[in-house]
Backbone as CSV, one residue per row, in Angstrom:
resi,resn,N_x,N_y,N_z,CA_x,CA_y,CA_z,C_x,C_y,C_z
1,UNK,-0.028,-15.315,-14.802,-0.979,-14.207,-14.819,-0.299,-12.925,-15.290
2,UNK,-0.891,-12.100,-15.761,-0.178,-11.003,-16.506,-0.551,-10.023,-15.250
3,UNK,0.904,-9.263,-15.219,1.124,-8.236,-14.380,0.606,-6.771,-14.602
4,UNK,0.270,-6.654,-16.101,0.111,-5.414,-16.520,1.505,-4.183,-15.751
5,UNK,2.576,-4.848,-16.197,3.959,-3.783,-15.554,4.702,-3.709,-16.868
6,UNK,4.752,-4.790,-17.892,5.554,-4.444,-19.041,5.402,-2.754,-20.374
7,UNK,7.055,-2.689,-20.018,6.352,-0.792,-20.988,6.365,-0.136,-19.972
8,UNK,6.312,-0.322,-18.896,5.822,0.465,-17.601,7.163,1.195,-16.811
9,UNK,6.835,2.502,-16.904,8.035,3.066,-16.113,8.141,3.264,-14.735
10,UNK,9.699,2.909,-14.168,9.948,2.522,-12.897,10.756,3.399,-12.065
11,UNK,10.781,4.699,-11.077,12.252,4.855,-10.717,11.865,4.384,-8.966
12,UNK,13.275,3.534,-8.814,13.207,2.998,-7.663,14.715,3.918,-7.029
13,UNK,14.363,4.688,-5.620,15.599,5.411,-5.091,16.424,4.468,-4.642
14,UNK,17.540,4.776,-4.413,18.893,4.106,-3.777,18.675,2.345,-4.038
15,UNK,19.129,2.573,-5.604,19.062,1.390,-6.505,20.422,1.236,-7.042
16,UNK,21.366,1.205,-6.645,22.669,1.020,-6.601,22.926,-0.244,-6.111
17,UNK,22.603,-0.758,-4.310,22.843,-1.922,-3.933,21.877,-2.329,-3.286
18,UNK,21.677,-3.596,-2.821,20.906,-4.063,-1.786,19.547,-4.589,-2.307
19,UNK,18.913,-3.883,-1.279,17.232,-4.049,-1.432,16.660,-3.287,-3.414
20,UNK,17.304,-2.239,-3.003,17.290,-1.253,-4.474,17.670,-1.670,-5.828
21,UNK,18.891,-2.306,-5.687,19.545,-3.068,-6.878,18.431,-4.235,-7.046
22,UNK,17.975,-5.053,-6.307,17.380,-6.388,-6.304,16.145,-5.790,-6.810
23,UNK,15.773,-4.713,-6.432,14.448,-4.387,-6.827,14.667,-3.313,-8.354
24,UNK,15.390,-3.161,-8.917,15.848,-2.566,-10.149,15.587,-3.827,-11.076
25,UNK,16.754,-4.812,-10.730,16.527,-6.063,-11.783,14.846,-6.630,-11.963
26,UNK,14.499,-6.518,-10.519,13.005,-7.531,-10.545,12.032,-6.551,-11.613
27,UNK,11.563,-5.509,-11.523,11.094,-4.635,-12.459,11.693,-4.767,-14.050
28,UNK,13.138,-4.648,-13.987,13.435,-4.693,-15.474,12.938,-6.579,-16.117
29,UNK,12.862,-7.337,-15.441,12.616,-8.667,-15.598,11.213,-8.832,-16.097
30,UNK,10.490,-7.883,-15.642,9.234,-7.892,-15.862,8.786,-6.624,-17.557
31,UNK,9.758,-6.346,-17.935,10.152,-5.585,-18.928,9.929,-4.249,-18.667
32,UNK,9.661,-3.921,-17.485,9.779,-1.985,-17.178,11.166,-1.680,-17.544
33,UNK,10.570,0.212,-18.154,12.000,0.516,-18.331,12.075,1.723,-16.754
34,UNK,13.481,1.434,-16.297,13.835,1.707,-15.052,14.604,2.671,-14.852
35,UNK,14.320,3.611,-14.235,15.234,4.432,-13.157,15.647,4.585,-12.266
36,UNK,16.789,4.200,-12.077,17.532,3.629,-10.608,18.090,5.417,-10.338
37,UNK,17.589,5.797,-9.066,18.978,6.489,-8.805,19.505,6.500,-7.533
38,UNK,20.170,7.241,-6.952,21.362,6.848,-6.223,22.529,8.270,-6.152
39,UNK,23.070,8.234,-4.792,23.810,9.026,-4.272,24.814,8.832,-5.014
40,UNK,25.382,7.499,-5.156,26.252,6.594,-5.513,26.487,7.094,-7.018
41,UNK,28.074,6.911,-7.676,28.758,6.944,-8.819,29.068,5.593,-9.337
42,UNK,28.527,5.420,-11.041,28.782,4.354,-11.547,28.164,3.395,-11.469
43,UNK,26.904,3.338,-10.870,25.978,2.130,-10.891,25.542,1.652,-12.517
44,UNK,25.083,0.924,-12.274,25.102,0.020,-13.589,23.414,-0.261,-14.084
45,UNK,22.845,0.133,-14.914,21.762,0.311,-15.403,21.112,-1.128,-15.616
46,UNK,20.097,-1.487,-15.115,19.210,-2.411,-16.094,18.182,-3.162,-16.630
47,UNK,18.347,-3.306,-18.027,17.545,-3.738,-18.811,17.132,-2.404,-19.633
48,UNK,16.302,-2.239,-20.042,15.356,-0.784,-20.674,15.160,0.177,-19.702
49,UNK,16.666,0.975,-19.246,16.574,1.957,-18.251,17.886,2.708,-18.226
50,UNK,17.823,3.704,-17.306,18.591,4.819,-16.709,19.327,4.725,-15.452
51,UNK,20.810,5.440,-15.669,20.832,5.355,-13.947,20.846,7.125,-14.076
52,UNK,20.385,7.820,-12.471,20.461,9.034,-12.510,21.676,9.028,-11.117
53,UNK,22.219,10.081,-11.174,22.570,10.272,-9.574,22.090,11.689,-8.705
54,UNK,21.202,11.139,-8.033,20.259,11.613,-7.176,20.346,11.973,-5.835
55,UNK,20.510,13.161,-5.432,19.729,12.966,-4.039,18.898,13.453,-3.360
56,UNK,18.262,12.756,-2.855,16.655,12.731,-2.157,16.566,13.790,-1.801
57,UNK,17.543,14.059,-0.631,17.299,15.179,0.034,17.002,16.719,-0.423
58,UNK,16.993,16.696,-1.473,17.110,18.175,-1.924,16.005,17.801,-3.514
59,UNK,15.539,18.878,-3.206,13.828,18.859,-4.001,14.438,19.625,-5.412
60,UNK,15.264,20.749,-4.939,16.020,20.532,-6.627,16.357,19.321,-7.692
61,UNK,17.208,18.571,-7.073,18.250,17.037,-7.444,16.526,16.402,-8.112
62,UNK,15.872,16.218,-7.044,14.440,15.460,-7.435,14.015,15.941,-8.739
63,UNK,13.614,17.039,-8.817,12.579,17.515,-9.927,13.506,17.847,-10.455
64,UNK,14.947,17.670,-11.228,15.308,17.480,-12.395,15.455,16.016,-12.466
65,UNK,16.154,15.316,-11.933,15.748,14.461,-12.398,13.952,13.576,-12.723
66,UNK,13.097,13.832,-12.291,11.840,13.618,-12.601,11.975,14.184,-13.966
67,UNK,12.104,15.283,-14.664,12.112,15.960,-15.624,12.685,14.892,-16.451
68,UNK,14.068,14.026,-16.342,14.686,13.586,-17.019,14.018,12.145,-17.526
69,UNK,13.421,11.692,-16.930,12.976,10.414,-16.892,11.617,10.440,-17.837
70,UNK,11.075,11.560,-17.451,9.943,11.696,-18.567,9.907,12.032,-19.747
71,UNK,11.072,12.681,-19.932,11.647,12.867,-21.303,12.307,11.783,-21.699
72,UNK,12.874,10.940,-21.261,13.848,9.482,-21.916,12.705,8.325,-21.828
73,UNK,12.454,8.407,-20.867,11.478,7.061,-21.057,10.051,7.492,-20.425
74,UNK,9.192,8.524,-20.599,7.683,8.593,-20.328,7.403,9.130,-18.906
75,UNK,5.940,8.910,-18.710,5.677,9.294,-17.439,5.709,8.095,-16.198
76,UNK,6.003,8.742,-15.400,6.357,7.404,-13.886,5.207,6.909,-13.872
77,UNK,5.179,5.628,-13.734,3.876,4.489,-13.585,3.977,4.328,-12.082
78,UNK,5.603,3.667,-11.372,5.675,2.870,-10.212,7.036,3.846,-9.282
79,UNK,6.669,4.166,-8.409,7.631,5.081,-7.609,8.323,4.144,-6.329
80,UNK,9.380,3.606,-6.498,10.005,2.930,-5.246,10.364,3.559,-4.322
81,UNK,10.074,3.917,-2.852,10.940,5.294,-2.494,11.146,3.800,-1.073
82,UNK,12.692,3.774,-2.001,14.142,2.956,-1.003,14.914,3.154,-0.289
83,UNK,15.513,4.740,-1.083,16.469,5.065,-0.280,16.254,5.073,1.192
84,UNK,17.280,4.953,1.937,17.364,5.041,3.398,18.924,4.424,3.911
85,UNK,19.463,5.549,5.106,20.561,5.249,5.992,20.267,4.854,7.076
86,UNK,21.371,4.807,7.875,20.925,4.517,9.382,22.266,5.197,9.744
87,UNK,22.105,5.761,11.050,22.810,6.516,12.351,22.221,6.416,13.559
88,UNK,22.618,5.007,13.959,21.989,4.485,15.173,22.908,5.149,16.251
89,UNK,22.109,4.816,17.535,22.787,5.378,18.455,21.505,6.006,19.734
90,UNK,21.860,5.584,20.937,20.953,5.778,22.026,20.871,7.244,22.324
91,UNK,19.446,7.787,22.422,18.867,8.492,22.907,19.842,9.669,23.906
92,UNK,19.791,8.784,24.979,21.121,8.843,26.311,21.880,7.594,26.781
93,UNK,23.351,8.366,26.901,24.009,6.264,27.471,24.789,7.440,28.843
94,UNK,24.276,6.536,30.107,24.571,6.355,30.896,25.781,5.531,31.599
95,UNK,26.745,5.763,31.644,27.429,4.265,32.563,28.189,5.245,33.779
96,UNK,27.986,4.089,34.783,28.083,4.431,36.353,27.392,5.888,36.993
97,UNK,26.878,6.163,36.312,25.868,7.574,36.744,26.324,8.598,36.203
98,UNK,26.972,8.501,34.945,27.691,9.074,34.743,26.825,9.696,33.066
99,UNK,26.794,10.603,32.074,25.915,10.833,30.668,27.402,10.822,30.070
100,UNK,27.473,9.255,29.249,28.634,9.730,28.233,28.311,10.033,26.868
101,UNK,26.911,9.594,26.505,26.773,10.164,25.804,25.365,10.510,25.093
102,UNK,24.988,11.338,24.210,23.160,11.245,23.328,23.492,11.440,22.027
103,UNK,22.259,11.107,21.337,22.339,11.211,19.582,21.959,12.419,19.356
104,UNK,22.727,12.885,18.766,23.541,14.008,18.222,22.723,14.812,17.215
105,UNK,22.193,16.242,16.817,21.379,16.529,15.959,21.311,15.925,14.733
106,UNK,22.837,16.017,14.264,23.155,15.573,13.194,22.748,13.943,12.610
107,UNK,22.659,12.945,13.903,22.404,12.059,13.909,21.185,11.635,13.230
108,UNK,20.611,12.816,13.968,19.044,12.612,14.039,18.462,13.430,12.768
109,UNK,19.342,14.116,12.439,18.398,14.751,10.993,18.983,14.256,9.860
110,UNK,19.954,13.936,9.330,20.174,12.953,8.237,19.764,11.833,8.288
111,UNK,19.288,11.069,9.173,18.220,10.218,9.266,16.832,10.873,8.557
112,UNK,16.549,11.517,9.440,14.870,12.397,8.523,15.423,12.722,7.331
113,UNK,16.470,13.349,7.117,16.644,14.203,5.539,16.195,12.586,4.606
114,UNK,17.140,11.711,4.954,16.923,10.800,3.264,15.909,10.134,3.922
115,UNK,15.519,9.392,5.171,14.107,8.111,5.057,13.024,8.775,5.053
116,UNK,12.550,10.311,5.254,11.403,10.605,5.273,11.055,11.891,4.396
117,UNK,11.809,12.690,4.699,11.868,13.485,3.710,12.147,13.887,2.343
118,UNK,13.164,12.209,2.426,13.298,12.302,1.029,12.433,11.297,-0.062
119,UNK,11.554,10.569,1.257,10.126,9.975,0.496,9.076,11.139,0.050
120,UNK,8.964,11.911,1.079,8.307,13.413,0.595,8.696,13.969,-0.612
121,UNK,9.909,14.485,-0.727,10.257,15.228,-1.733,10.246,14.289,-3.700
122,UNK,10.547,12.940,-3.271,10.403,12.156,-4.783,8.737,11.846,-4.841
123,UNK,8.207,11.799,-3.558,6.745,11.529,-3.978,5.950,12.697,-4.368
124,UNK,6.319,13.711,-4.087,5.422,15.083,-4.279,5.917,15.267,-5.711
125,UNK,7.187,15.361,-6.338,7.482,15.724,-7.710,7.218,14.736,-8.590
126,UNK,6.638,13.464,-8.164,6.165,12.082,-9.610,4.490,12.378,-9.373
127,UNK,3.988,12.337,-8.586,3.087,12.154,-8.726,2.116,13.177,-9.375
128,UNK,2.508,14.632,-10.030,1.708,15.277,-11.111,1.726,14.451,-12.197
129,UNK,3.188,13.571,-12.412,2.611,13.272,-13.262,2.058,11.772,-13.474
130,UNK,1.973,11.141,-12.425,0.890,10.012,-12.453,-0.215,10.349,-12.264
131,UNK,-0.669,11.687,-12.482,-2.196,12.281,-12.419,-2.144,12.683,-13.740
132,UNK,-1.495,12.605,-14.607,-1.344,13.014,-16.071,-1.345,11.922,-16.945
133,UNK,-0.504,11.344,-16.165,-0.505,9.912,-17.355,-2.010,9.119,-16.882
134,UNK,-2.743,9.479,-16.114,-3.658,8.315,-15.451,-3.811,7.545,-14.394
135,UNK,-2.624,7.664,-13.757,-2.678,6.869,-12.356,-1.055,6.205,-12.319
136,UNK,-1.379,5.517,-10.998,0.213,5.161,-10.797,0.488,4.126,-9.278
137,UNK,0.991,3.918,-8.921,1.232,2.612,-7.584,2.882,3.942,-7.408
138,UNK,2.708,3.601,-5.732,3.773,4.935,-4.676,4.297,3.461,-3.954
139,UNK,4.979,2.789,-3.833,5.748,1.751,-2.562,6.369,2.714,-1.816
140,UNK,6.642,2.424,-0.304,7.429,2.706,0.529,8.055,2.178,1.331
141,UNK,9.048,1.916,1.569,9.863,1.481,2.533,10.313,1.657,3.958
142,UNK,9.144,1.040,4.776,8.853,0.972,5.924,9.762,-0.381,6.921
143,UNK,9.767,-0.627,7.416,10.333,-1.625,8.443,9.565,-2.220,9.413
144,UNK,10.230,-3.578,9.557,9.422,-4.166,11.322,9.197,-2.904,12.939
145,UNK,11.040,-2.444,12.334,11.196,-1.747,13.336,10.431,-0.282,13.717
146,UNK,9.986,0.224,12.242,8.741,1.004,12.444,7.466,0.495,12.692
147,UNK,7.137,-0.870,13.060,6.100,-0.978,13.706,5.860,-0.945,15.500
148,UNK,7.241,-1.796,15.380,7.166,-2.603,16.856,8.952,-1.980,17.378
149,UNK,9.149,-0.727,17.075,10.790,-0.182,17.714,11.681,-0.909,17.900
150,UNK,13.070,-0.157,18.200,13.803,-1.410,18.269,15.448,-0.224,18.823
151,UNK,16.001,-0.705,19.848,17.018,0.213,20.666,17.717,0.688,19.950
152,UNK,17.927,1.515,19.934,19.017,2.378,19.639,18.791,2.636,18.470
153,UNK,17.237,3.177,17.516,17.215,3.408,16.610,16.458,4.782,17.088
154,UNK,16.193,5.732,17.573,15.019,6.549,17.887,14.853,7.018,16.061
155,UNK,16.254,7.369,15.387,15.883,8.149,14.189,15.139,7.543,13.033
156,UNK,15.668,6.026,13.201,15.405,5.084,11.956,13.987,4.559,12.600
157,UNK,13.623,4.393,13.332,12.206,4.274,14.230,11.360,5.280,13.437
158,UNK,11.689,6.496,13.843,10.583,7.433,13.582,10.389,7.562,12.015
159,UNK,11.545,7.595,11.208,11.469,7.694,9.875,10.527,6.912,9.329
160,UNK,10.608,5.400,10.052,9.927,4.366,9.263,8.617,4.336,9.834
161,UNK,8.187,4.894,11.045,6.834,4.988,11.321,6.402,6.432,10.601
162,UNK,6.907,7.033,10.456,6.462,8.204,9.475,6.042,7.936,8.343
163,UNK,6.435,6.932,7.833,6.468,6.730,6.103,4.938,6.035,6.232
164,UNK,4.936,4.699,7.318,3.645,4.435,7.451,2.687,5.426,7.147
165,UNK,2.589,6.695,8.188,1.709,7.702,8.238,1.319,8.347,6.765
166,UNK,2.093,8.083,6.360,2.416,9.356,5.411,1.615,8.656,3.906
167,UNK,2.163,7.091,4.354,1.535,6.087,3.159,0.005,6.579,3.206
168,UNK,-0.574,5.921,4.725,-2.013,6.202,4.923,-2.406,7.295,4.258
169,UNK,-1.662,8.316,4.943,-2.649,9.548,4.239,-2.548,9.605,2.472
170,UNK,-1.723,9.313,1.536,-1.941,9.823,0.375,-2.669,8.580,-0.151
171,UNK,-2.674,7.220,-0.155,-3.505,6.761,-0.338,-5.025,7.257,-0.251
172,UNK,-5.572,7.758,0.975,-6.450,8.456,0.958,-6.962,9.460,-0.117
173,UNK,-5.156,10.496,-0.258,-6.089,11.712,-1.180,-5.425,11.400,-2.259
174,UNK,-4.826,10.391,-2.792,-4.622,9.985,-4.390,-5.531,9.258,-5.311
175,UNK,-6.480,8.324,-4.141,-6.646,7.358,-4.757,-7.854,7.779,-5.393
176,UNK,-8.566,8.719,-5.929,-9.467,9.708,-6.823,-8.874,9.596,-7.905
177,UNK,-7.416,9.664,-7.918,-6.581,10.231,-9.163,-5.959,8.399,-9.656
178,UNK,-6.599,7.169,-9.480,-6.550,6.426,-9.632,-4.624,5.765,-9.022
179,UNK,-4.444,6.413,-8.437,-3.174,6.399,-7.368,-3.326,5.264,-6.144
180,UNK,-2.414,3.893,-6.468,-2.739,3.598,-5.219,-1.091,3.795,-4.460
181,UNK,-1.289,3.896,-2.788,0.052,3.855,-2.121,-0.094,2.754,-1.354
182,UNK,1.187,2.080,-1.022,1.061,0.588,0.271,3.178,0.992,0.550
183,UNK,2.735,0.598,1.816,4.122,0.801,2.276,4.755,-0.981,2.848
184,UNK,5.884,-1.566,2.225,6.190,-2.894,2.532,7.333,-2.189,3.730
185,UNK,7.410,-3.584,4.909,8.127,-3.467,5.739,8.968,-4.743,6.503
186,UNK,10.006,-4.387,5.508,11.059,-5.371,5.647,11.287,-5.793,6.908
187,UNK,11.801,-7.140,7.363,12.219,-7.856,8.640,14.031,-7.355,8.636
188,UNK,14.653,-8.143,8.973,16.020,-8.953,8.874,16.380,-9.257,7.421
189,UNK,17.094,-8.446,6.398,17.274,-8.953,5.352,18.771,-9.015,4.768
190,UNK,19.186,-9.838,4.776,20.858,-10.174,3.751,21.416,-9.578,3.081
191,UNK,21.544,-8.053,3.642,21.963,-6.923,2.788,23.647,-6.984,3.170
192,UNK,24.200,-6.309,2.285,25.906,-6.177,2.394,26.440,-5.417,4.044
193,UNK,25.044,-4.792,4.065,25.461,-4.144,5.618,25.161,-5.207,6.961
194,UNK,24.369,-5.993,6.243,23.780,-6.373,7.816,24.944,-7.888,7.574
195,UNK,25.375,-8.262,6.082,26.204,-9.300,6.049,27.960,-9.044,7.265
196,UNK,27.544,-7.748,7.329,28.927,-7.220,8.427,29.324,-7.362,9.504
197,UNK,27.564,-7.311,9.774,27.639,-7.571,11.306,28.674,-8.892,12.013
198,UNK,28.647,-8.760,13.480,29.685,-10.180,13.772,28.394,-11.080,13.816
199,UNK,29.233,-12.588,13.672,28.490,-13.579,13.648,27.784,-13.647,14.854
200,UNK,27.811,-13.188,16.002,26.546,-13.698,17.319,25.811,-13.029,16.971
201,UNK,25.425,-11.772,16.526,24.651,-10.745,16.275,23.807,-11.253,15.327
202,UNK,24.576,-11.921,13.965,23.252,-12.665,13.018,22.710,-13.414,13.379
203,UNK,23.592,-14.313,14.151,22.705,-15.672,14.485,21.115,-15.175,15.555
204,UNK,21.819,-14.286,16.404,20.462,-13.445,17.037,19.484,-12.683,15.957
205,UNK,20.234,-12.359,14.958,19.030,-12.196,14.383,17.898,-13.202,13.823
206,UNK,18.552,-14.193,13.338,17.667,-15.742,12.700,17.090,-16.097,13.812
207,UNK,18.003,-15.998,14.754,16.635,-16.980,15.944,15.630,-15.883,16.246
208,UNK,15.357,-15.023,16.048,14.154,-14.220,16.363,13.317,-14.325,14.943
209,UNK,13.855,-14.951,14.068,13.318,-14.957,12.637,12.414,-16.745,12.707
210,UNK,11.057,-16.883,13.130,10.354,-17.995,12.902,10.816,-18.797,11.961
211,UNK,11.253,-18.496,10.733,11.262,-19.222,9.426,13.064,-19.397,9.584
212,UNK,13.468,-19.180,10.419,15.191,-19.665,10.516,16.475,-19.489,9.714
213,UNK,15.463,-18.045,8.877,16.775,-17.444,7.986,16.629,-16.054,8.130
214,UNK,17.919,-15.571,7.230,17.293,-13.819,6.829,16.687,-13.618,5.992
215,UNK,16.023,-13.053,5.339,15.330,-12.782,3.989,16.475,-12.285,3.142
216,UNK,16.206,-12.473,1.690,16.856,-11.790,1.074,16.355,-10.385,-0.010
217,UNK,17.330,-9.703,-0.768,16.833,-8.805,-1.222,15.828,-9.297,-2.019
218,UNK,15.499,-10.157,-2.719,15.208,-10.293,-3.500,13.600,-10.195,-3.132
219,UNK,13.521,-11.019,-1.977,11.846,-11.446,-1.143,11.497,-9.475,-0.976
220,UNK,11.862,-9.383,-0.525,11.324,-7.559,-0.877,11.291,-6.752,-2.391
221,UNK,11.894,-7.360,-3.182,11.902,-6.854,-4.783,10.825,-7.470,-5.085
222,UNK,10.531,-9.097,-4.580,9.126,-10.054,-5.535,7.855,-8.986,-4.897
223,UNK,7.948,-8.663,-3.665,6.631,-7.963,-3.051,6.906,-6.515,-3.610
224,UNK,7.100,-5.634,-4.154,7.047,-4.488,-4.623,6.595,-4.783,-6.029
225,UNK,6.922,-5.338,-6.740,6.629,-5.870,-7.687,5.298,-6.723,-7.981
226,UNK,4.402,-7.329,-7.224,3.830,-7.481,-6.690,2.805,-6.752,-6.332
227,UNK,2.719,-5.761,-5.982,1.959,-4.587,-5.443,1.980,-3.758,-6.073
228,UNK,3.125,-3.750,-7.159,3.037,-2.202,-8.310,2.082,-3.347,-9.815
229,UNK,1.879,-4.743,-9.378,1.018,-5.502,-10.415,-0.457,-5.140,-10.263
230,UNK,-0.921,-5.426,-11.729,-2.453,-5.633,-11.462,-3.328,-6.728,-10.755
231,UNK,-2.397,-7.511,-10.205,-2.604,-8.717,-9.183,-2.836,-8.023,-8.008
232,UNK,-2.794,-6.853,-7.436,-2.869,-6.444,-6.261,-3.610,-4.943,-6.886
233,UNK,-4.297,-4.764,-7.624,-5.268,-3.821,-7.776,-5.979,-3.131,-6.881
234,UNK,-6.294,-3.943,-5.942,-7.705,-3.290,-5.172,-6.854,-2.900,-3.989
235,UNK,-5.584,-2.999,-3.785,-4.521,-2.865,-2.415,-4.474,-1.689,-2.489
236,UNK,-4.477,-0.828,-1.285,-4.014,0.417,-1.242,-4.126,1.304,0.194
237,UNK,-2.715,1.563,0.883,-3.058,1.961,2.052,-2.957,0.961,3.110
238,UNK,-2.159,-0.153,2.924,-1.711,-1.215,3.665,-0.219,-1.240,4.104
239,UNK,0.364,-2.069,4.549,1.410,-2.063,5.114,1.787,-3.861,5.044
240,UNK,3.022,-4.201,4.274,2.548,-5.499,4.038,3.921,-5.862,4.412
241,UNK,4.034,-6.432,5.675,5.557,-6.847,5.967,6.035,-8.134,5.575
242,UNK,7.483,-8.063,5.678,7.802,-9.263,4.926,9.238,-9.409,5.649
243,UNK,8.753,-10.557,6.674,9.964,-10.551,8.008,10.271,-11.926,8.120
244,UNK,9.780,-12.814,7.982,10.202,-14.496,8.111,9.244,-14.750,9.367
245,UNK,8.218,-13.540,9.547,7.915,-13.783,11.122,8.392,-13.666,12.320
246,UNK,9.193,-12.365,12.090,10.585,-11.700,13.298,8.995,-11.021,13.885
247,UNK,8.402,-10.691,14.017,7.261,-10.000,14.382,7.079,-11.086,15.516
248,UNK,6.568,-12.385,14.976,5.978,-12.680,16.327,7.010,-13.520,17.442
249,UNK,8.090,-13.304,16.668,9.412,-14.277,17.347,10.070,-13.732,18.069
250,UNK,9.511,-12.239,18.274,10.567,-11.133,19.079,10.077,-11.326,20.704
């Protein structure tokens, strides 16, 4: 079935490694030309694309690069907004009655700066001009754990239930401007970070995973891709997770 994505311009954030990289190739495969960018130095471009180095956080960095992309390769069709860190860490830790320790401002706002704010700041500067070119598909990168929480995340929690929110609403006031938004929300996935973890820790993660693996990047690149297709046209304003079934295994 034809995707209606070829020709079609792509910038997906923090497309350097992981989920981002996997989802750079899957787009260029489909013949979009791509804009990866990234905090990161030296990433590697591909297919009919760009790398920029970007960061989210700052609405300057954004709207030049937006500038740049429309001048090299056109106006944004498909907006990936990937980027995201983590600075986990409990609320308050207690031991023997004792406060040794809480998450730290800092903790807690470089978390907001890149997972939420810096979905704000790349989505507010593309989307004039997916009201220019005609319309456009917004992905976001939401999580299990922004549905259903998960310890010792309060920052990465809220970020990713924010993005939800945030999906809802512009779906709402884009979709006039032939704009649709859907936010996917990854399970447990086989990223270089979570490959770190110690082995009891993964294996706890698979057994809470129904389907008895982790996902890989890639199963989150086929669903963005997917949803930025004309196969998923009428989608917009959903939330479409993609966990192995860690949802109902928890």
């Amino acid at each position: 079935m034809e995707t209606g994505l070829k020709d079609k311009v792509v910038v997906v954030t923090g497309g350097a490694s992981g989920i981002g990289l996997a989802t750079v190739r899957r787009f260029a495969m489909e013949g979009c030309k791509v804009a990866s960018w990234d905090v990161k130095d030296g990433a590697a471009q591909a297919g009919d694309g760009i790398f920029q180095k970007v960061d989210v956080t700052s609405a300057a960095s954004v709207a030049s690069a937006v500038a740049e992309v429309a001048a090299r390769l056109g106006a944004v069709f498909v907006l990936v907004n990937n980027a995201g860190i983590l600075r986990d860490g409990q609320l308050v830790k207690y031991k023997d009655g004792v406060l040794t320790g809480v998450m730290g401002d800092e903790q807690f706002d470089a978390v907001i700066g890149v997972n939420l704010k810096g979905v704000f700041n790349c989505t507010r500067a593309v989307v004039p001009h997916m009201i220019q070119g005609g319309g456009g598909v917004i992905l976001n990168a939401s999580s299990v754990v922004g549905l259903y929480g998960n310890f010792g995340q309060t920052n990465y929690v809220a970020t990713k239930a924010g993005v939800i929110g945030m999906t809802k609403v512009w779906a709402r006031e884009l979709g006039k401007y032939h704009i649709r938004v859907n936010a996917v929300a990854p399970g447990f996935i086989a990223t270089d970070m979570v490959r770190q973890m110690p082995e009891k820790i993964l294996q706890g993660l698979v057994g809470h995973t129904p389907l008895g693996r982790l996902g890989q990047p890639e199963d989150i690149a086929n669903a963005y891709a997917w949803l930025a297709s004309d196969q998923a046209s009428y989608i917009t304003g959903t939330v479409l997770s993609v966990d192995g079934g860690a949802v109902t295994g928890t």
